[in-house]
C-alpha positions in Angstrom: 84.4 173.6 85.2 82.0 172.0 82.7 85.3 170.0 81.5 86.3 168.7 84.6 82.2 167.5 85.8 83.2 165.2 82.3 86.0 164.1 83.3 85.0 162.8 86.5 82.2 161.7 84.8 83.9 159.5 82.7 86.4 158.1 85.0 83.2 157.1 87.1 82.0 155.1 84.3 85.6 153.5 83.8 85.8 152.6 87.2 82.5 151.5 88.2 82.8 147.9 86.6 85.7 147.5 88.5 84.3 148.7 91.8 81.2 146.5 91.0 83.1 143.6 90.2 85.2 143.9 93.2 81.6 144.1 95.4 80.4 141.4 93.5 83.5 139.1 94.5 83.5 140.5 98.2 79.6 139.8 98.3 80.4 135.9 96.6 82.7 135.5 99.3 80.6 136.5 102.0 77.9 134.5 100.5 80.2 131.2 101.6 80.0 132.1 105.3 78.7 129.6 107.3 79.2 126.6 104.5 81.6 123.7 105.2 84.6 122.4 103.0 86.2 119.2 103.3 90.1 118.6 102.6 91.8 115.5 102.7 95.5 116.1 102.7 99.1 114.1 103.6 99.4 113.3 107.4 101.9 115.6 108.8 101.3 118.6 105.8 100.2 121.4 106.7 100.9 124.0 109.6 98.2 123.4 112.1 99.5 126.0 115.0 101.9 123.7 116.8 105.7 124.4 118.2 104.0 128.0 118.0 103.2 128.4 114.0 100.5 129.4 112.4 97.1 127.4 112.5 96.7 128.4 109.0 93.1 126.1 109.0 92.0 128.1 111.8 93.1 131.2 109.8 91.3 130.6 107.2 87.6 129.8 109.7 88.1 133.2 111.2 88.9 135.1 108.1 86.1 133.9 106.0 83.5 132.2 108.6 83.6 128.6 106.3 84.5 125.1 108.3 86.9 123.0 107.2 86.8 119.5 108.1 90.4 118.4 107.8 91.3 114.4 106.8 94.8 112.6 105.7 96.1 110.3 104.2 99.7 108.6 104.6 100.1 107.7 100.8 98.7 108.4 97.0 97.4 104.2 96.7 95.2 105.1 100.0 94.0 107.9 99.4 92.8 106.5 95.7 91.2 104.0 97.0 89.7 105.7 99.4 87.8 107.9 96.6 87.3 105.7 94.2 85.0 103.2 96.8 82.8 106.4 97.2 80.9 106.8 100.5 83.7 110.1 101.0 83.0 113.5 99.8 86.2 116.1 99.4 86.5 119.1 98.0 90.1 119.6 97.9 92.9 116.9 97.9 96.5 117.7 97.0 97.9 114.1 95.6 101.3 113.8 93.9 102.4 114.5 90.3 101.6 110.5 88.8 98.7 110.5 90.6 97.0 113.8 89.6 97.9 112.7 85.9 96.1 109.7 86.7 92.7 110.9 88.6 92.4 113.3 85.1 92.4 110.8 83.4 89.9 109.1 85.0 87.9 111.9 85.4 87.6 112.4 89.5 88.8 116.4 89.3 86.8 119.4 88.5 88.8 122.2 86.3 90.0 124.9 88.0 88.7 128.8 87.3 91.8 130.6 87.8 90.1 133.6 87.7 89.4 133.0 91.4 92.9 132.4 92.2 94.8 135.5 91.5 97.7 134.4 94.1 98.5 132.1 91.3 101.0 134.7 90.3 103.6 133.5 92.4 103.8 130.5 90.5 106.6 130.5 88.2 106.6 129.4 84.8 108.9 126.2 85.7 106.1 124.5 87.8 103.5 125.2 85.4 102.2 122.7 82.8 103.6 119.8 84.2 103.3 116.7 81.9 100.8 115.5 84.7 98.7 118.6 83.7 99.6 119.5 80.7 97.6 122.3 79.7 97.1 124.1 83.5 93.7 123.0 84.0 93.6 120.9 86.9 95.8 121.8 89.7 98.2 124.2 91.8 101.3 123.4 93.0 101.9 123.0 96.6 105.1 121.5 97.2 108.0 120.4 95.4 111.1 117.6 96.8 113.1 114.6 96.3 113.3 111.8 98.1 116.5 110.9 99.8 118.3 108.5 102.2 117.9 109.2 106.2 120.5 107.7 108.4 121.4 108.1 111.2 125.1 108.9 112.2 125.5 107.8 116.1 124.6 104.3 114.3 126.4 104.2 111.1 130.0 105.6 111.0 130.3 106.0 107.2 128.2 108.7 105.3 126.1 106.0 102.6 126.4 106.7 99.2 124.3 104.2 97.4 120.8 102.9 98.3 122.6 99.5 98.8 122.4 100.7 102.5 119.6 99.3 102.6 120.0 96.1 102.0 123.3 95.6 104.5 122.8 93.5 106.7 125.0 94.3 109.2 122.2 96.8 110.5 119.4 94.1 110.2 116.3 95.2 112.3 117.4 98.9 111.8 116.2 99.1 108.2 112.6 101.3 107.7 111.3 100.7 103.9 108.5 102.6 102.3 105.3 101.2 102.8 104.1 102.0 99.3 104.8 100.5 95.9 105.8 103.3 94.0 108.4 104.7 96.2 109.8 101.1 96.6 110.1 100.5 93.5 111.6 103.0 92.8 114.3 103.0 95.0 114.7 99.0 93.6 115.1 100.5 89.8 117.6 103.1 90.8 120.0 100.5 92.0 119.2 98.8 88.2 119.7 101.6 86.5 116.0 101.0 85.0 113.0 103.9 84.1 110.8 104.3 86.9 107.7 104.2 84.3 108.9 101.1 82.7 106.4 98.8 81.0 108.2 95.5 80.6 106.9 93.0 82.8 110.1 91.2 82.6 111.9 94.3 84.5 109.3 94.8 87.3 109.4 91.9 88.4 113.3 91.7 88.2 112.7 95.2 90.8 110.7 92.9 92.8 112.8 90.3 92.9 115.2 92.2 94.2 112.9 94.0 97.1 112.6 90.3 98.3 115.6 90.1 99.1 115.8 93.0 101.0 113.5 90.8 103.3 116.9 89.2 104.6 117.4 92.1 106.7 114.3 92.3 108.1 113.0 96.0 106.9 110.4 98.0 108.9 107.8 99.2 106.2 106.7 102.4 107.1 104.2 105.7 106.6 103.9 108.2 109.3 105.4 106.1 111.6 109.4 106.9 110.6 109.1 110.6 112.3 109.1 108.8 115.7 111.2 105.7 114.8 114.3 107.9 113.3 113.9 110.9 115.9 114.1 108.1 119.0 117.2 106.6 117.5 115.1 103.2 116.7 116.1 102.7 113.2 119.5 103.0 111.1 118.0 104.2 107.4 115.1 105.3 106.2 114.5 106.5 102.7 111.9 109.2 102.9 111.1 113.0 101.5 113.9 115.5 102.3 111.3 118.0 103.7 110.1 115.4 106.4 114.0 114.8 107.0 114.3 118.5 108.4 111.5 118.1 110.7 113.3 114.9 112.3 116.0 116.4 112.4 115.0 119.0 114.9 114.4 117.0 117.1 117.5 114.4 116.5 120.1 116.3 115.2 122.4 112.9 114.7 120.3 112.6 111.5 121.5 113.3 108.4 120.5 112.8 104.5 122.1 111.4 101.1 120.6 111.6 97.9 122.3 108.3 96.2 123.7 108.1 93.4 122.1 106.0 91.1 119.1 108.7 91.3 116.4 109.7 93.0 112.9 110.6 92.8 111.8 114.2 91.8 108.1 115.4 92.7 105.0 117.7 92.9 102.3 117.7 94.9 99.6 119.8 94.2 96.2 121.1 95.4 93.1 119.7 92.9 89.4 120.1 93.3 87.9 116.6 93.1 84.7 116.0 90.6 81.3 117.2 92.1 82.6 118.8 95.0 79.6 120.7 96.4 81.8 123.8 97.5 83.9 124.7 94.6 84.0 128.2 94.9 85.3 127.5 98.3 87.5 125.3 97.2 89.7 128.1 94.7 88.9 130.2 97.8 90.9 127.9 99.9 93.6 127.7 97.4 93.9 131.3 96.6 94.2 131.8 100.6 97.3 129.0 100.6 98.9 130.9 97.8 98.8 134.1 99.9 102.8 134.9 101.1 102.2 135.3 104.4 100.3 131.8 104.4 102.5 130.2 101.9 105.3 131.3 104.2 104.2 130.3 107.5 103.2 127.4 105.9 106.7 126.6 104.5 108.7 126.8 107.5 106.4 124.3 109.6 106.2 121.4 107.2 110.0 121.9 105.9 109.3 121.3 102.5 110.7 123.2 98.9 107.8 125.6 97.7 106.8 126.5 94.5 106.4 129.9 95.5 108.5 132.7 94.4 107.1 135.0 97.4 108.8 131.8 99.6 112.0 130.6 98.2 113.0 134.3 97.2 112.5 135.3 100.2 116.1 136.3 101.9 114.3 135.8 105.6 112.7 132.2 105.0 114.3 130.0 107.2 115.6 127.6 104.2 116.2 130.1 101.9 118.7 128.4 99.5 119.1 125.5 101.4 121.2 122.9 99.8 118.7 120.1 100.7 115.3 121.9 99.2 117.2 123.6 97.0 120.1 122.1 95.8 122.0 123.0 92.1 119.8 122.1 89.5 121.0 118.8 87.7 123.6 118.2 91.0 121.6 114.8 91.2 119.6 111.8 88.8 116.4 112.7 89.1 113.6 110.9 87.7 109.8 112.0 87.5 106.7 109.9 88.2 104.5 109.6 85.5 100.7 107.5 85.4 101.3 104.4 84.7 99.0 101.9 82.2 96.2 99.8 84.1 98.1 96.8 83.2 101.3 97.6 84.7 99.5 99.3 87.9 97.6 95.9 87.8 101.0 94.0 87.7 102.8 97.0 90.3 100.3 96.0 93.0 100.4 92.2 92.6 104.0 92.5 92.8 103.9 94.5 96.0 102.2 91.6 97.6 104.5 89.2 96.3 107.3 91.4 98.3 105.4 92.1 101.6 104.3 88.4 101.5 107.8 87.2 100.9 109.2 84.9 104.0 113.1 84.7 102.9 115.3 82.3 103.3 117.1 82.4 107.2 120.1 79.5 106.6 122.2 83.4 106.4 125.2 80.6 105.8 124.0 79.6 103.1 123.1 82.6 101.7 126.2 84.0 102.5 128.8 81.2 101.6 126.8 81.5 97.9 126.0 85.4 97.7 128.4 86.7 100.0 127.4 90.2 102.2 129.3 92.5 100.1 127.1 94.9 97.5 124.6 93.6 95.4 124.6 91.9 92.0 123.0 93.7 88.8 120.2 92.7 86.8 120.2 89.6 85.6 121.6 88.1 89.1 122.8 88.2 92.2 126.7 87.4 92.1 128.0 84.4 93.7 131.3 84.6 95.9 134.6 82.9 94.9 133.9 80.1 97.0 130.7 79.3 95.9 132.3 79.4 91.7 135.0 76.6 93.4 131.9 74.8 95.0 130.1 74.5 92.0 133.3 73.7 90.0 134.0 70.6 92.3 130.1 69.6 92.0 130.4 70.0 87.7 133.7 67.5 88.1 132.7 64.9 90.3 129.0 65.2 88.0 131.3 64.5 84.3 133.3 62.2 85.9 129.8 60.0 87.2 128.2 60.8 83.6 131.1 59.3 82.1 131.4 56.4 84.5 127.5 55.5 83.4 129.0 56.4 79.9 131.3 53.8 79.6 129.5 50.9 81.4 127.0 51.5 78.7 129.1 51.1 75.8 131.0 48.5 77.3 127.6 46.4 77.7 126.7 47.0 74.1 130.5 46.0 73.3 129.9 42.7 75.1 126.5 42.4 73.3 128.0 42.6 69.8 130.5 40.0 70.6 
């Protein structure tokens, strides 16, 4: 009897830390009640209870009594801006790959105590530290994509291949455009075959060069505003993120999506804790609770994007479970990764982008045809003139030698007569 009273004994003592610690978490927690925490997340991101999903913010009120005050943002520049001019206080933001790679370096997030985030366990090894954060400090993923070509196929009677599309101008006025720098750059580079974290001044601004004259066909630029123009049939193309491609689809299902081939853009998006937020501990609450299956989940199927989480994509009953959009082959497509970019070129980037939404191109479209033609684009170095335009400037070069030489010969025939 004596033997057993030890044991028991001793098992208390082995399990009492635990049972303390796990009193001492539960009492933390409870301690958060009634405090607020601000997130400022992508527009159009999260499920908020419509279409009759889950209101996972409202979940996340009642479970554990602390008010979120919910904000977006439509792009990465925005929302940097936004922070960076002060007079906003987050806790939570969930920016994209380049970006978070930029804010630490900057110093605008707080490091991350994982120990308060043991839902980080569905996070496999691949999506772990990312060469935006290297050594896992900083953030959690949240979701993963590409972005890909939108058109829409009661309008366009061939499947696109290339993002030439684009630039076509027999669908002039039906064109949407991102309405941020790096995406449109990007798309500009793939169709150069150039890095999208090039360096050389030379090659930006032969990108931007070439998004002026995408101004010829009179492109839309656009944020939130494509779910509406490419569900009512509106616009033609639209390049945008294949998650936010599902979602139109629903509700037009003549949509459909390419991923081009010269390449596209692979990205993250993670959750981060910004510097000095005055509810951390909420904060890795918060992400914890988004990291929970049943929330990752119902998360997932609203906002149609890939997840990082094995609980998700393994899933056999997850409505996109080895879809060939989210999840297509790996290495089935050119992929290229954002990465922060040098002050300089960021500097240069942004001027640039002005130079393009400022650009008023040149209307005489016979003119520009009859030299350029409105066939596919030219590489590089050029736009390609049509064979016409060679035999026009041919003629011009002949009847130019045969003037030179005219003034040519009058000349030495004066100094002739001089001599004499």
């Amino acid at each position: 009897m004596k033997k057993v009273v030890a044991l028991l004994l001793a098992l208390a003592a082995v399990m009492l830390p635990a049972f303390s610690g796990f009193a001492a978490e539960a009492d933390e927690i409870e301690a958060l009640r009634g405090t607020t925490l601000y997130v400022y997340n992508w527009g159009e991101y999260i499920s908020d209870g419509s279409d009759d999903s889950l209101d996972v913010i409202k979940e996340f009120e009642n479970r554990y009594g602390i008010t979120v005050v919910y904000d977006t943002f439509d792009n990465n520049e925005t929302m940097y801006s936004k922070l960076k001019s002060g007079g906003v206080a987050y806790d939570i933001v969930i920016p994209s790959d380049y970006m978070i790679e930029r804010m630490i370096s900057e110093d605008m997030l707080e490091k991350i105590d994982f120990s308060n985030i043991p839902n980080y366990q569905y996070i496999p090894e691949k999506y772990r530290s990312l060469s935006y954060d290297p050594k896992n400090e900083y953030s959690v993923p949240y979701t993963v994509g590409m972005v890909g070509l939108i058109y829409n196929t009661e309008m366009v009677s061939e499947a696109p291949t290339s993002w030439n599309a684009l630039w076509d101008k027999n669908y002039t006025g039906g064109i949407l455009m991102f309405n941020n720098p790096r995406d449109a750059f990007a798309i500009a580079q793939s169709i150069l075959g150039m890095d999208y974290n090039m360096q050389s001044e030379a090659s930006w601004k032969v990108a931007a060069e070439l998004l002026k004259e995408q101004k010829i066909v009179s492109p839309t630029y656009v944020s939130d505003e494509v779910f509406n123009m490419m569900e009512s049939g509106e616009a033609a193309f639209a390049p945008y993120y294949a998650g936010d491609f599902l979602s139109m689809q629903e509700n037009n299902p003549a949509l459909a999506l390419v991923y081009p081939e010269e390449g596209v853009n692979f990205f993250v998006d993670a959750m981060c804790i910004l510097k000095g937020s005055k509810n951390k501990r909420a904060a890795e609450l918060f992400i914890d609770y988004m990291l929970d299956p049943e929330i990752a989940l119902a998360n997932a199927e609203y906002i149609c994007y890939a997840s990082p989480h094995t609980g998700v994509y393994n899933n056999p009953e997850y409505t996109y479970y080895q879809n060939e959009i989210l999840y297509p082959e790996e290495g089935k497509f050119k992929t290229q990764n954002f990465l922060n970019l040098k002050p300089e070129t960021l500097a240069l980037m942004s001027t640039l982008w002005d130079d393009v939404k400022n650009h008023i191109p040149n209307t005489d479209s016979s003119n520009y045809d009859f030299f350029f033609g409105d066939g596919e684009l030219g590489n590089a170095e050029g736009t390609v003139m049509t064979p016409e335009a060679w035999s026009y400037v041919i003629y011009i070069g002949i009847f130019v030698a045969i003037c030179l030489a005219y003034v040519l010969f009058r000349y030495a025939r004066k100094k002739y007569r001089e001599k004499v």
